[in-house]
N, CA, C and O atoms as CSV, one atom per row, in Angstrom:
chain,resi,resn,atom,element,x,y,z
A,1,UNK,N,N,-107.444,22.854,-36.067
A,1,UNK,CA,C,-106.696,22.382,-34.916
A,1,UNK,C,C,-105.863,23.531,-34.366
A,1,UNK,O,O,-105.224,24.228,-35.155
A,2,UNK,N,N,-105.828,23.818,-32.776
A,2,UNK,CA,C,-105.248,24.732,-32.243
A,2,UNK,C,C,-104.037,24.474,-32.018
A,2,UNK,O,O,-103.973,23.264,-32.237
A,3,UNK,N,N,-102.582,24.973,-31.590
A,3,UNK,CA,C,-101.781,24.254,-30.678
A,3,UNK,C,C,-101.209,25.693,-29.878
A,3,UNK,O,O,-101.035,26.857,-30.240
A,4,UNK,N,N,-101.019,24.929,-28.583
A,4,UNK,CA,C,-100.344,25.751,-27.835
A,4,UNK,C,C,-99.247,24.913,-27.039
A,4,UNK,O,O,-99.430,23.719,-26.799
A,5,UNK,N,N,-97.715,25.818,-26.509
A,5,UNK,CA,C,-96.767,25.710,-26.490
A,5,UNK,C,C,-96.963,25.035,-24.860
A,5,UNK,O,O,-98.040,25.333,-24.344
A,6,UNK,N,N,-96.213,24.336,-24.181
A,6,UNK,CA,C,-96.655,23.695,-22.809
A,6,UNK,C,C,-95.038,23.221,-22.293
A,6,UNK,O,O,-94.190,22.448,-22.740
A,7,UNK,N,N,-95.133,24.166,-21.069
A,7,UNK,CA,C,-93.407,23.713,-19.774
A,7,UNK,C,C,-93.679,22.875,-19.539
A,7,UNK,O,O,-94.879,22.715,-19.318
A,8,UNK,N,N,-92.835,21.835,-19.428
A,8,UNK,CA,C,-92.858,20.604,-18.658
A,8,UNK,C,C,-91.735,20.659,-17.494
A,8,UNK,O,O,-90.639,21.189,-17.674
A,9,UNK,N,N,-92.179,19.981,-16.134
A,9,UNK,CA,C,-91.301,19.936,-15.291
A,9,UNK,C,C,-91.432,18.614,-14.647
A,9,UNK,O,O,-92.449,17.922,-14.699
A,10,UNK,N,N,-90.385,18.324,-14.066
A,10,UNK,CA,C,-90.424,17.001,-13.570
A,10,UNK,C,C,-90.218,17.642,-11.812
A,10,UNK,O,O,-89.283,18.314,-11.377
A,11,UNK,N,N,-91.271,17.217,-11.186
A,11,UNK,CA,C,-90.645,17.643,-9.573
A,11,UNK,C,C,-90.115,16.470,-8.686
A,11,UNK,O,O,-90.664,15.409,-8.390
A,12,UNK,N,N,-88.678,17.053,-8.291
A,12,UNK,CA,C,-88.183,15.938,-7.736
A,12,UNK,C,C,-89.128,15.490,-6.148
A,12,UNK,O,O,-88.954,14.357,-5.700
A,13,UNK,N,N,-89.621,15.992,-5.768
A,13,UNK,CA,C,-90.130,15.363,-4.656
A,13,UNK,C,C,-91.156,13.948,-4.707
A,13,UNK,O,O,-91.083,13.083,-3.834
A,14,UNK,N,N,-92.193,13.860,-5.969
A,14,UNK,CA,C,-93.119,13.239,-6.264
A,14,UNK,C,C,-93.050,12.582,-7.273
A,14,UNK,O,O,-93.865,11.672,-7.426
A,15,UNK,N,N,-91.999,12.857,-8.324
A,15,UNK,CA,C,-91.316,12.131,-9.405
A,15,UNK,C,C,-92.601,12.700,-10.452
A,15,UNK,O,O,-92.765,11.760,-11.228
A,16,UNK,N,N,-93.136,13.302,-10.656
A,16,UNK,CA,C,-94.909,13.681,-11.152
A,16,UNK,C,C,-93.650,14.829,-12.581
A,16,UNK,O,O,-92.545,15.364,-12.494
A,17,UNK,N,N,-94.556,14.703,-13.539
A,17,UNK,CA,C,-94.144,15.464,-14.604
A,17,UNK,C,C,-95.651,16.586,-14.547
A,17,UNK,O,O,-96.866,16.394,-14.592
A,18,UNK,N,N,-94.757,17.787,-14.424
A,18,UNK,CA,C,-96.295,18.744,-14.247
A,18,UNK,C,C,-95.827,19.908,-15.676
A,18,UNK,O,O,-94.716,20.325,-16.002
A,19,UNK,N,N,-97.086,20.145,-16.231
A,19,UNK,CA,C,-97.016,20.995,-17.339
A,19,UNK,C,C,-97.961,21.751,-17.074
A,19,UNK,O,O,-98.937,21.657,-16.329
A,20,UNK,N,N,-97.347,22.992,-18.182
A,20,UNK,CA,C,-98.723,24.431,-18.301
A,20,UNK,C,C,-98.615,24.932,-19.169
A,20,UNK,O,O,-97.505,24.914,-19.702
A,21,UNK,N,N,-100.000,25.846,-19.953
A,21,UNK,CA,C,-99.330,26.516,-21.277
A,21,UNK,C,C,-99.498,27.764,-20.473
A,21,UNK,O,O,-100.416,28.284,-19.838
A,22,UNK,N,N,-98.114,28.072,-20.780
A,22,UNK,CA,C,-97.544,29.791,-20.066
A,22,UNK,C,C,-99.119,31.128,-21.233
A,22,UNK,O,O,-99.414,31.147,-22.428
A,23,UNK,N,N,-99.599,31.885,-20.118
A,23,UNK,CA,C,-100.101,32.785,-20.230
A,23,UNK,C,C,-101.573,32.068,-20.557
A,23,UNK,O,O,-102.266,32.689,-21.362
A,24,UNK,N,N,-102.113,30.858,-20.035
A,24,UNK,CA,C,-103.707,30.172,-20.144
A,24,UNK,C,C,-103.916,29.971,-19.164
A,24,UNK,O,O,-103.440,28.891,-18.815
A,25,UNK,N,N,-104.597,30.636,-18.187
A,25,UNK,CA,C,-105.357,30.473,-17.197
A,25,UNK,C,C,-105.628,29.304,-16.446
A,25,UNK,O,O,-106.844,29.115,-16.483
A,26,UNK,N,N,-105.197,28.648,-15.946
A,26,UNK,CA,C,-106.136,26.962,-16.239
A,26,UNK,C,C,-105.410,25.930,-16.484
A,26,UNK,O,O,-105.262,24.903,-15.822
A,27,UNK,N,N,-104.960,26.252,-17.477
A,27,UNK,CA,C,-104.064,24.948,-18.375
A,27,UNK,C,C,-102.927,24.741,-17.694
A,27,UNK,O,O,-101.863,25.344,-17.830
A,28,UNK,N,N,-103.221,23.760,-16.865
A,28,UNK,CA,C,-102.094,23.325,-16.312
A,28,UNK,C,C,-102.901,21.578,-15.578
A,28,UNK,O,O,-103.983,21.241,-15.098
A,29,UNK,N,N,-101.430,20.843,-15.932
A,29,UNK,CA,C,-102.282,19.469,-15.301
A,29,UNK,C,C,-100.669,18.451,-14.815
A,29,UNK,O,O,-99.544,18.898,-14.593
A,30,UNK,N,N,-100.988,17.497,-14.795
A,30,UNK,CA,C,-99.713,16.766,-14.113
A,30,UNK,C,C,-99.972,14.932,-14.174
A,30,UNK,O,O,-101.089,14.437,-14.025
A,31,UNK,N,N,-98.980,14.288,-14.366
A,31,UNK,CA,C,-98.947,12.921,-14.640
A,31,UNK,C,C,-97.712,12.219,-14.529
A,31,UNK,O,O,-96.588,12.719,-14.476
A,32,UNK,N,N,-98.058,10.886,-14.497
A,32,UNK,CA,C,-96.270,10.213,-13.646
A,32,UNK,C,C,-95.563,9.803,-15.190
A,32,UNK,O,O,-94.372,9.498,-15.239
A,33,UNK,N,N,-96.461,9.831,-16.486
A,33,UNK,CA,C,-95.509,9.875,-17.662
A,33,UNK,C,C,-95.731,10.484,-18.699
A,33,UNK,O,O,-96.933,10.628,-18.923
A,34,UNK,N,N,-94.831,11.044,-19.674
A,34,UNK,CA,C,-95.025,12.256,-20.626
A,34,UNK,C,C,-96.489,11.995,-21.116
A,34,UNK,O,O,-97.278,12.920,-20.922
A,35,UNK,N,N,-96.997,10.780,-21.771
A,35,UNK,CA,C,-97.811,10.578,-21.893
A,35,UNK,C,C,-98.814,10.635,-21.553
A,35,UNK,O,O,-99.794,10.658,-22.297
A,36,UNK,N,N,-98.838,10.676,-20.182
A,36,UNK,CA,C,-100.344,10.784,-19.144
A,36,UNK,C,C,-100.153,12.312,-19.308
A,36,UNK,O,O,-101.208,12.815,-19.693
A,37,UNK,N,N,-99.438,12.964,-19.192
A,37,UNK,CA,C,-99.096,14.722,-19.071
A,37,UNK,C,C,-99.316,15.368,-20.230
A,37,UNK,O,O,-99.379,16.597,-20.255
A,38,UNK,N,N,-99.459,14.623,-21.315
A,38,UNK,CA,C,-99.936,15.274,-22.699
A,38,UNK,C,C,-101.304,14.875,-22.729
A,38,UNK,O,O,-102.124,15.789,-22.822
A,39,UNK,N,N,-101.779,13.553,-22.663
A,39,UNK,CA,C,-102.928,13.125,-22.608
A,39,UNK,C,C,-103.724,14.208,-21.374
A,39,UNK,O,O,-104.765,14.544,-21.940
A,40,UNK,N,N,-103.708,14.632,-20.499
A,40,UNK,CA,C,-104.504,15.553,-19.416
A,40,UNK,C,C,-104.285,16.678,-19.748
A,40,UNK,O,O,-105.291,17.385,-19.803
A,41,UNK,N,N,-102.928,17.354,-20.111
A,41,UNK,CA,C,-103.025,18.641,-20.895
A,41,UNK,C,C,-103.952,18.578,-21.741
A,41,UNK,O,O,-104.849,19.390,-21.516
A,42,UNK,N,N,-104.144,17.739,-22.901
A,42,UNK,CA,C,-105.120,17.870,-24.009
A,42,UNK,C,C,-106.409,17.882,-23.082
A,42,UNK,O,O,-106.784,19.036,-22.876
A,43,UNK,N,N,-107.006,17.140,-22.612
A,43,UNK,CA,C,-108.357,17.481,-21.868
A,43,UNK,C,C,-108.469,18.568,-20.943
A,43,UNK,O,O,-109.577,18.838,-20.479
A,44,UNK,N,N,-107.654,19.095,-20.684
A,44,UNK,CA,C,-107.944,20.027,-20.048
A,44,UNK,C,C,-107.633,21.321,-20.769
A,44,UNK,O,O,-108.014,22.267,-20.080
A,45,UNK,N,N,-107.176,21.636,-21.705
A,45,UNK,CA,C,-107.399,22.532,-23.068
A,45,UNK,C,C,-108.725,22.607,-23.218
A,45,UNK,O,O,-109.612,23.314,-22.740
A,46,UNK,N,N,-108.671,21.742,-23.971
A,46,UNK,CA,C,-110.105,21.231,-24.780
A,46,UNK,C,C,-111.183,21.339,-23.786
A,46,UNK,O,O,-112.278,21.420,-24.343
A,47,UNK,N,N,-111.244,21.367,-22.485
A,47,UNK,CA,C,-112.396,21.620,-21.577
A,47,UNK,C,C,-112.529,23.314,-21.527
A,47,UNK,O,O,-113.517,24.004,-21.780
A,48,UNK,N,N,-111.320,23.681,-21.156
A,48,UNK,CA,C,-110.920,25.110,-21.675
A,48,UNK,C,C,-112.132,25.868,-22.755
A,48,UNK,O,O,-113.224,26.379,-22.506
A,49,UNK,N,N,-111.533,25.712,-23.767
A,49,UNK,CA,C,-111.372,26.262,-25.055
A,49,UNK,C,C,-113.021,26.119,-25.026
A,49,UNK,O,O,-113.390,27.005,-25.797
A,50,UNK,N,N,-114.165,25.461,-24.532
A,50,UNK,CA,C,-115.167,25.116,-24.822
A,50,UNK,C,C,-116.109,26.310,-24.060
A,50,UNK,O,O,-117.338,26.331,-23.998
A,51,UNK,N,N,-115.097,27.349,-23.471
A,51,UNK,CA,C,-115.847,28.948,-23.078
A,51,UNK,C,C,-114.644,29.465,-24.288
A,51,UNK,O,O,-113.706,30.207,-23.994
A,52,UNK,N,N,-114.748,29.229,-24.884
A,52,UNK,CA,C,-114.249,29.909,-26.172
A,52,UNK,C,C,-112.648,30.620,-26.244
A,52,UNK,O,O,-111.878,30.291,-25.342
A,53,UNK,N,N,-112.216,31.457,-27.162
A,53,UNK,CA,C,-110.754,30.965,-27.733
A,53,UNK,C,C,-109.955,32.098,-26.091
A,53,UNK,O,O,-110.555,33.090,-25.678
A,54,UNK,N,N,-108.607,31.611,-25.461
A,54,UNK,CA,C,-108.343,32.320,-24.593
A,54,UNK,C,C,-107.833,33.710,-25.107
A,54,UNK,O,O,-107.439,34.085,-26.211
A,55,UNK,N,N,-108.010,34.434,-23.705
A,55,UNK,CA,C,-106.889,35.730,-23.796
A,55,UNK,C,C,-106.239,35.452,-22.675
A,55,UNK,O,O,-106.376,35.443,-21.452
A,56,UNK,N,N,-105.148,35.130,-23.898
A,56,UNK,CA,C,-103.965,34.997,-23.418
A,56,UNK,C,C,-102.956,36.122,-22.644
A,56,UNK,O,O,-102.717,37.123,-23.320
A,57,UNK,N,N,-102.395,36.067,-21.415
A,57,UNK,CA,C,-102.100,37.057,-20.385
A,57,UNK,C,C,-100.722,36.819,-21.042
A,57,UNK,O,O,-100.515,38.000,-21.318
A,58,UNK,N,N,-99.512,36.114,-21.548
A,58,UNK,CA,C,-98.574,36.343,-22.001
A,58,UNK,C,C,-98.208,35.528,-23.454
A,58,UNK,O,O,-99.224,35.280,-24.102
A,59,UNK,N,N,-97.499,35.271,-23.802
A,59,UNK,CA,C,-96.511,35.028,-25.092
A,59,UNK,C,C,-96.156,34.218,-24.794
A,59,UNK,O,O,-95.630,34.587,-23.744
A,60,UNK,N,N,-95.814,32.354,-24.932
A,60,UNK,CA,C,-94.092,31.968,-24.419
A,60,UNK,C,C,-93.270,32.669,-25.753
A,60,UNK,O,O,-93.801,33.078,-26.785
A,61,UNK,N,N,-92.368,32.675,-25.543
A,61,UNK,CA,C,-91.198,33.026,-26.366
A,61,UNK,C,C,-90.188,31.915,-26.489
A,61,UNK,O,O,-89.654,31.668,-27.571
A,62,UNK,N,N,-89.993,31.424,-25.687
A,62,UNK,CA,C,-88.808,30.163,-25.152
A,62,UNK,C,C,-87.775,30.067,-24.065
A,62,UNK,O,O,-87.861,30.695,-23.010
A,63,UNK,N,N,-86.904,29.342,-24.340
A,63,UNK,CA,C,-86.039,29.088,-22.824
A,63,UNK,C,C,-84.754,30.009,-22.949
A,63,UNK,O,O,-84.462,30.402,-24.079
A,64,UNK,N,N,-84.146,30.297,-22.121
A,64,UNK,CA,C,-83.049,30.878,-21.920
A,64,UNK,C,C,-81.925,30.325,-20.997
A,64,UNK,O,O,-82.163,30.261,-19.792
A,65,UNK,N,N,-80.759,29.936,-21.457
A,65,UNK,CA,C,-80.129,29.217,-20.616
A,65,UNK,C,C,-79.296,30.138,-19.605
A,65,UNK,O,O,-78.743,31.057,-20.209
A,66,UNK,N,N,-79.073,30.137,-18.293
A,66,UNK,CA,C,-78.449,31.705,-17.802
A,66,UNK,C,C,-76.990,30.661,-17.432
A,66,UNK,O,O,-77.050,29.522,-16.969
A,67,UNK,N,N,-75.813,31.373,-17.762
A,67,UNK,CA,C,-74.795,31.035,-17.313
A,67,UNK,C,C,-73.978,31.549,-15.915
A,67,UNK,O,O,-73.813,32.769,-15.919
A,68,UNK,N,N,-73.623,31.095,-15.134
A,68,UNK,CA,C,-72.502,31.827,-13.934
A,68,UNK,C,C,-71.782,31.137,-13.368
A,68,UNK,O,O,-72.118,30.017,-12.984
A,69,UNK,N,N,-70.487,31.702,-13.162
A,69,UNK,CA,C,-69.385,31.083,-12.653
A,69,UNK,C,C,-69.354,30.273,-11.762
A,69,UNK,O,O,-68.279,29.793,-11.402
């Protein structure tokens, strides 16, 4: 079993939760609940991965919170 790391965003215009795994080509999909947004991420990996394992263009590393006055 593979796993890869996936942003989630919620856009306020459409209320739509859209995700991607940072540095996969592709992998990116969108749904109105976490659930539908994990469930379509996974198929669309897995449709992925079936031209074999990616090269990956970056790393995530994680979030950074920026502070300013």
């Amino acid at each position: 079993m593979k796993s890869f790391p996936a942003v989630i965003e919620k856009c306020p215009e459409t209320g739509l939760y859209v995700g991607y795994v940072p540095g996969f080509p592709g992998a990116h999909s969108q749904g109105e609940t976490l659930d539908e947004l994990h469930e379509n991420l996974r198929e669309v990996v897995t449709m992925l991965l079936e031209d074999g394992d990616p090269k990956l263009s970056s790393e995530f590393v994680g979030i950074y919170l920026v502070q300013v006055a």
